[in-house]
RODO-945928 format. One record per residue: residue number from 1; residue in three letters; x, y, z of N, C-alpha, C in turn. Coordinates in steps of 0.001 Angstrom, whole numbers. Layout:
{NUM, "Ala", {X, Y, Z}, {X, Y, Z}, {X, Y, Z}}
...
This chain:
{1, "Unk", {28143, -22737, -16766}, {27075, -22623, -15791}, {27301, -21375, -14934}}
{2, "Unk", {25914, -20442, -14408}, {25909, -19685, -13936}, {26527, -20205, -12135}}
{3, "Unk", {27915, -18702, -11714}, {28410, -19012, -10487}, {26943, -18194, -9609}}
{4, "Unk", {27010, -19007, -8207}, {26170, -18339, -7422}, {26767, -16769, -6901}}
{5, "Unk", {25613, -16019, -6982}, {26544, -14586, -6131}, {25560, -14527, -4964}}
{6, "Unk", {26773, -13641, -3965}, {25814, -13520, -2635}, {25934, -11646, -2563}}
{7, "Unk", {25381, -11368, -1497}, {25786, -10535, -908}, {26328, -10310, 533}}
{8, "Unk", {27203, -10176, 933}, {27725, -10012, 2210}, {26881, -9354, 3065}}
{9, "Unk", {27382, -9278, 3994}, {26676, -8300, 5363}, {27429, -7176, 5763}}
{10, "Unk", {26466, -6040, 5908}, {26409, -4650, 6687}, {26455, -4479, 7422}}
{11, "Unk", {27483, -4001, 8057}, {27431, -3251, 9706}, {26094, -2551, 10220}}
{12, "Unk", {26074, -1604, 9141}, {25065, -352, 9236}, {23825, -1307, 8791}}
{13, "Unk", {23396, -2625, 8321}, {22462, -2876, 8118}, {22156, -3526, 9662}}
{14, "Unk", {22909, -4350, 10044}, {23102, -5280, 11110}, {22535, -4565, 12438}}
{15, "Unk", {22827, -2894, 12198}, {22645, -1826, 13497}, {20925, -1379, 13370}}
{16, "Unk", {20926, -1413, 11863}, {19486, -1169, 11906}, {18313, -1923, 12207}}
{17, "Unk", {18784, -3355, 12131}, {17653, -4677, 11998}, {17994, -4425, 13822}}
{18, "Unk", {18796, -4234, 14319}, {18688, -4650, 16304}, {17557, -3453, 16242}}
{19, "Unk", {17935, -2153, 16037}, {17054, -1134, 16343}, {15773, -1320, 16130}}
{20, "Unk", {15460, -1681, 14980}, {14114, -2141, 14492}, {13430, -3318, 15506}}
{21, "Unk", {14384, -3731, 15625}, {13436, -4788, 16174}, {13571, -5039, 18009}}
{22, "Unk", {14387, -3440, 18156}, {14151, -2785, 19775}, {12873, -2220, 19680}}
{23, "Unk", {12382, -1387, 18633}, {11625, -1054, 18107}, {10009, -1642, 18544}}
{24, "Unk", {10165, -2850, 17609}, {8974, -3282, 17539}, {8866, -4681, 19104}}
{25, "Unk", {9758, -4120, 19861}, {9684, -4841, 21300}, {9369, -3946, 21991}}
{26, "Unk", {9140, -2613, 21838}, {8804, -1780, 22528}, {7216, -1805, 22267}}
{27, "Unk", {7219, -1639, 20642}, {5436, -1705, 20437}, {4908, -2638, 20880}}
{28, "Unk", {5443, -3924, 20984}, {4510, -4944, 21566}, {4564, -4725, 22942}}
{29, "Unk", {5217, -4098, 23840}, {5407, -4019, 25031}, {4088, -3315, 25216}}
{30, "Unk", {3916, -2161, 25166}, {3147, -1098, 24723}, {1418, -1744, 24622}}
{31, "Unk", {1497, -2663, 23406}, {47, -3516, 23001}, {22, -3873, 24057}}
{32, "Unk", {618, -4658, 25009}, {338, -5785, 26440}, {-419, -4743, 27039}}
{33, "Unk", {858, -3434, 27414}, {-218, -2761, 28272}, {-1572, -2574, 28012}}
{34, "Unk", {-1795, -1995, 27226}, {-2843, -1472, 26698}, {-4039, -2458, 26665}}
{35, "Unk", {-3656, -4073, 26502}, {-4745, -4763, 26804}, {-4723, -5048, 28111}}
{36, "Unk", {-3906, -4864, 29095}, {-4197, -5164, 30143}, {-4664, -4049, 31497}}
{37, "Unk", {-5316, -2951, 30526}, {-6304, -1507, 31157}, {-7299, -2725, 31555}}
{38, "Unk", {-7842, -2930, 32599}, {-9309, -3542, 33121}, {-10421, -1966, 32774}}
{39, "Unk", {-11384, -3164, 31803}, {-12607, -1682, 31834}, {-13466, -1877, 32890}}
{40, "Unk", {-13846, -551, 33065}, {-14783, -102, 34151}, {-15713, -530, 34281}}
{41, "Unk", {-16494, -1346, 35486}, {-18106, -1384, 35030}, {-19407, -583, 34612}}
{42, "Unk", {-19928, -1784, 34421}, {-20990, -850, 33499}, {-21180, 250, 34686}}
{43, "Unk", {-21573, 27, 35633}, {-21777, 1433, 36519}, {-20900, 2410, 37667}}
{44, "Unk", {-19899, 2060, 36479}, {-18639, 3055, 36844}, {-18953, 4770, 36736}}
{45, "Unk", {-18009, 5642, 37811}, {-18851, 6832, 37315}, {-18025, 7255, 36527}}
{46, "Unk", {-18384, 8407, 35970}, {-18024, 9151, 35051}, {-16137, 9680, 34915}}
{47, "Unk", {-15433, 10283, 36075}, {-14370, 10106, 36669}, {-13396, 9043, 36220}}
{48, "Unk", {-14069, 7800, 36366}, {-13461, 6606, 36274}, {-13436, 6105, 34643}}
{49, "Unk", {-14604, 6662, 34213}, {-14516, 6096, 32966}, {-13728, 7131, 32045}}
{50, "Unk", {-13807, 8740, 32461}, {-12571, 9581, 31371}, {-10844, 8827, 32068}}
{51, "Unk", {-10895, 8426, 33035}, {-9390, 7764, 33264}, {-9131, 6893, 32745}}
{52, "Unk", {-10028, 6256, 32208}, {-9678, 4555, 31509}, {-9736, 5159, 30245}}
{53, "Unk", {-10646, 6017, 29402}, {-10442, 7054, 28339}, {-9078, 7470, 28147}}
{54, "Unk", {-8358, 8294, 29245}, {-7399, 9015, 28753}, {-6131, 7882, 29106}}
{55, "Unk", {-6595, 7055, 29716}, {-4968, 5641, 29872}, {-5496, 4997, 28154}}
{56, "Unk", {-6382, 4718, 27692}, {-6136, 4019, 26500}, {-5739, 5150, 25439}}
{57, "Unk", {-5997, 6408, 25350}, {-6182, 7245, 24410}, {-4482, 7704, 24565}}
{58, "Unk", {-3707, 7755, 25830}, {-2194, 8075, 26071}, {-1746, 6777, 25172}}
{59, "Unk", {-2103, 5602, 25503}, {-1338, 4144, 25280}, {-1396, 4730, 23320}}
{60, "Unk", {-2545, 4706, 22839}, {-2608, 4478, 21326}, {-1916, 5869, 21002}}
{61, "Unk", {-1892, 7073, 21394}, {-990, 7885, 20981}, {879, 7216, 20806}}
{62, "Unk", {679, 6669, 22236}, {2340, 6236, 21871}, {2466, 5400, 20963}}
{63, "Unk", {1701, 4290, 21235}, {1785, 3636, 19741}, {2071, 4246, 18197}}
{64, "Unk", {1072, 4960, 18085}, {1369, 6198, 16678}, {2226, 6531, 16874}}
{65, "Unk", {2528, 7054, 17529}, {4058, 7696, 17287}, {4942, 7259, 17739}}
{66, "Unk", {5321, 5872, 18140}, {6427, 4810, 17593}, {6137, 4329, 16239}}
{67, "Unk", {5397, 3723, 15901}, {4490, 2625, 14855}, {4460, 3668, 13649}}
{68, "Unk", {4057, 4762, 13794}, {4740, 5293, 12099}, {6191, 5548, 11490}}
{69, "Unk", {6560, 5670, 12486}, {8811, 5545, 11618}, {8969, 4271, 11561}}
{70, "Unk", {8397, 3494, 12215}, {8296, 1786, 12245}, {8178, 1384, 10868}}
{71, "Unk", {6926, 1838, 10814}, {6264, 1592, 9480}, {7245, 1712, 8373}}
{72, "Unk", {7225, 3156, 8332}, {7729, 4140, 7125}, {9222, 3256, 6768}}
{73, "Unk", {10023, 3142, 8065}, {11386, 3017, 7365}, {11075, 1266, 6969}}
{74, "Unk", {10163, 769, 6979}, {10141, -695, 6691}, {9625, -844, 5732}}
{75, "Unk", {8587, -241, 5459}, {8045, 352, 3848}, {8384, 733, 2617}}
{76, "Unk", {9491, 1939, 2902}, {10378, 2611, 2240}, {11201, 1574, 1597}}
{77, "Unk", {12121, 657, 2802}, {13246, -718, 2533}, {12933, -1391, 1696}}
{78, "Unk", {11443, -1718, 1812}, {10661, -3182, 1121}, {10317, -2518, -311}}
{79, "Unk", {9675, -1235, -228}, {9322, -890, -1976}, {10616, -471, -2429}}
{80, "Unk", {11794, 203, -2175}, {12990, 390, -2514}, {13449, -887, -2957}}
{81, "Unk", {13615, -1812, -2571}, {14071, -3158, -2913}, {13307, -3697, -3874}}
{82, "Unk", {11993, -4133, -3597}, {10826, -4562, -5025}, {11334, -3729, -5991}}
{83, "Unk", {10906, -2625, -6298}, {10722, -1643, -7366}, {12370, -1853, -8461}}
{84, "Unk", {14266, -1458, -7526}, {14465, -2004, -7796}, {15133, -3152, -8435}}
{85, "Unk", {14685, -4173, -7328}, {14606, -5369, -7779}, {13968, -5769, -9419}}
{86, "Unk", {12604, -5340, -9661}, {11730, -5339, -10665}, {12943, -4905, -12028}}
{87, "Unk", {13047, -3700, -11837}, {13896, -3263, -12916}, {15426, -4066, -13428}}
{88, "Unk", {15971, -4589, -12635}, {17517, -5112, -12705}, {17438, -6435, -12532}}
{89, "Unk", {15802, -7609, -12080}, {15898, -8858, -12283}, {16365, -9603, -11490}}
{90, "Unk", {16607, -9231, -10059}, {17723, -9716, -9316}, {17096, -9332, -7767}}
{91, "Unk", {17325, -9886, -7368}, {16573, -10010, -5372}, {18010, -10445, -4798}}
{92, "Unk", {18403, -9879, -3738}, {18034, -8092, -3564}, {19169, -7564, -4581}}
{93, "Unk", {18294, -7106, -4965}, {18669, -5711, -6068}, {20457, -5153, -5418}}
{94, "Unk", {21479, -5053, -6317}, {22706, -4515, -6470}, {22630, -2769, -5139}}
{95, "Unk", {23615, -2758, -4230}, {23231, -2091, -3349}, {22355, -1792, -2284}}
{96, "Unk", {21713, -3063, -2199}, {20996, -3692, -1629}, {21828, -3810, 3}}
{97, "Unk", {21429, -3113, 1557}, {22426, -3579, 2873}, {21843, -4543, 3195}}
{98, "Unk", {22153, -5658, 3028}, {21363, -6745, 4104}, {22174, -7127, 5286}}
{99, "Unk", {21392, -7674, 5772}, {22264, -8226, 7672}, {22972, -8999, 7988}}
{100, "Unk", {22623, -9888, 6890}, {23271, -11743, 6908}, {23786, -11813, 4973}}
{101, "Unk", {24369, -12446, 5139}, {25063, -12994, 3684}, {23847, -13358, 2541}}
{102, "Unk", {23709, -13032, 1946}, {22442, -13357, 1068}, {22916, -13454, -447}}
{103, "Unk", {21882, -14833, -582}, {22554, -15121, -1849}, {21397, -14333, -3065}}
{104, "Unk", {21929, -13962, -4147}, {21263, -12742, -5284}, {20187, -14223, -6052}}
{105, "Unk", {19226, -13763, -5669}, {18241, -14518, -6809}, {18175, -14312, -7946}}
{106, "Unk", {17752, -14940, -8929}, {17567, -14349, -10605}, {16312, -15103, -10872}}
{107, "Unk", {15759, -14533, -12459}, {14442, -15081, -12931}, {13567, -15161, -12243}}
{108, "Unk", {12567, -16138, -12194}, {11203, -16245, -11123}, {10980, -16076, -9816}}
{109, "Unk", {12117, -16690, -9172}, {12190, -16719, -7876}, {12428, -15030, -7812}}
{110, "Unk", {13512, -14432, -8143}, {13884, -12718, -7988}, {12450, -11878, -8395}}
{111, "Unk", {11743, -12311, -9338}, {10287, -11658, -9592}, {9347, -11778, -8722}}
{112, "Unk", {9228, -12900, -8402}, {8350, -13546, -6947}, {8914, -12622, -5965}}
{113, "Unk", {9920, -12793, -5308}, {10552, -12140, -4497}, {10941, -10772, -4114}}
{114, "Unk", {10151, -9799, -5167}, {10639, -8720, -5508}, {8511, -7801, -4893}}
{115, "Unk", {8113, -8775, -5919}, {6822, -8903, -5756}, {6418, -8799, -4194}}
{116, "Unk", {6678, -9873, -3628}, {6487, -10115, -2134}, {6703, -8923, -1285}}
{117, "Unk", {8363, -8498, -1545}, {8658, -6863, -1150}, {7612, -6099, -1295}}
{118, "Unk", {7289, -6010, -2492}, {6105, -4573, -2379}, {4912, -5022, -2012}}
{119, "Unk", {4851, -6189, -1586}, {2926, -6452, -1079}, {3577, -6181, 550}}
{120, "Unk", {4449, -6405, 1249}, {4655, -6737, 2390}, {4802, -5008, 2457}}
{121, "Unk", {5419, -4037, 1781}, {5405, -2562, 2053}, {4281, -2217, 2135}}
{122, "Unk", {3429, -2233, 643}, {1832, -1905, 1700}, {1279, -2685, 2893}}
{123, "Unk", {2003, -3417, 3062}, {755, -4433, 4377}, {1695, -3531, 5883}}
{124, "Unk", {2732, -3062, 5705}, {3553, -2331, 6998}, {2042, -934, 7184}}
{125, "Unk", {1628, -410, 6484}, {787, 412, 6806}, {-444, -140, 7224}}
{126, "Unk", {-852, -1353, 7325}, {-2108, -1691, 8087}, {-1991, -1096, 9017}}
{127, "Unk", {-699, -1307, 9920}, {-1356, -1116, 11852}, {-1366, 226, 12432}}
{128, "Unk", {-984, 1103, 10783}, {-748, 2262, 11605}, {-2447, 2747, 11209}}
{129, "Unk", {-3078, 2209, 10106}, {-4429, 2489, 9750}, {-5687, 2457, 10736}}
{130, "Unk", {-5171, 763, 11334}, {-5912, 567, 12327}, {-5693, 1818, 13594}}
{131, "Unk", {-4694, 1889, 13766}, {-4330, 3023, 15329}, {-5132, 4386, 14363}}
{132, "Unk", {-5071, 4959, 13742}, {-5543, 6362, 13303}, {-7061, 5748, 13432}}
{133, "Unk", {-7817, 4969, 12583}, {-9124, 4619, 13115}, {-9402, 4325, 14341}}
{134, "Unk", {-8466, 3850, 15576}, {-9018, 3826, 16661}, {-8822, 5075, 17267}}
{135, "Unk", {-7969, 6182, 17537}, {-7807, 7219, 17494}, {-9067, 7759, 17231}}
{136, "Unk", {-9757, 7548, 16369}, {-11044, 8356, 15637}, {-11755, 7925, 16701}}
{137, "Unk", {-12159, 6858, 16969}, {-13466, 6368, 17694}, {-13224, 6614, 19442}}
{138, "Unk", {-11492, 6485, 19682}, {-11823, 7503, 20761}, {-12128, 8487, 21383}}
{139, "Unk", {-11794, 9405, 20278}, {-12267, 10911, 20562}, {-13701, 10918, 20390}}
{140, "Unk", {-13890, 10529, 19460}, {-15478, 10319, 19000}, {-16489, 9950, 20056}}
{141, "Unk", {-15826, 8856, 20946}, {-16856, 8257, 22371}, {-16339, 8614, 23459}}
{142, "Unk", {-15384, 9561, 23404}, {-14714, 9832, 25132}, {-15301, 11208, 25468}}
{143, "Unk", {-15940, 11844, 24536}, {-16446, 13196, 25348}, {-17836, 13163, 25132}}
């Protein structure tokens, strides 16, 4: 009978998952603000309404440019791992840093699992899609 294998844990992985996820405590920090701009009334003047313009249009810049290395290096991890995973049959794939002890999948579950990786890498680029489209529509309605 097949022995179980694991993989141990990474220092350097362990340093990256805190960062990452200083990271994405910053972006959500960031989202709060940003919903909590009060908009102007409808018969706010003009003054008032490029300030609430340029406080949301500052907020979604920072966002972008936290939220794409966000993205990218989480993207990169997840299709690096699927892809492969895919080829060698095995989740997570041989050289694989993980954070915590992880045990090596095989057969269906490692295909499933490998799979999942690369749907979850494209889905890391939704939010940066959404911010570049809102980006668009601010410039578009702020002047």
């Amino acid at each position: 009978m097949d022995q179980e294998r694991y993989i141990e844990a990474n220092r350097t992985a362990q340093i990256l998952l805190v960062a990452l996820v200083i990271i994405g405590i910053i972006i959500f920090a960031i989202s709060m603000w940003l919903s909590g701009i009060p908009v102007p009334p409808e018969g706010a003047g003009r003054v008032l309404l490029d300030r609430y313009a340029d406080s949301v249009l500052l907020g979604t810049w920072t966002l972008l440019v936290i939220s794409v290395p966000f993205s990218a290096v989480w993207s990169f991890y997840l299709a690096r791992m699927g892809v492969k995973g895919l080829a060698c049959g095995e989740f997570p794939p041989p050289g694989t840093l993980v954070a915590l002890r992880t045990k090596v999948k095989v057969g269906i579950m490692a295909r499933v699992s490998n799979w999942l990786a690369l749907a979850m890498a494209i889905a890391f680029w939704l939010p940066v899609s959404i911010l570049v489209y809102s980006l668009y529509l601010i410039g578009k309605y702020s002047y």
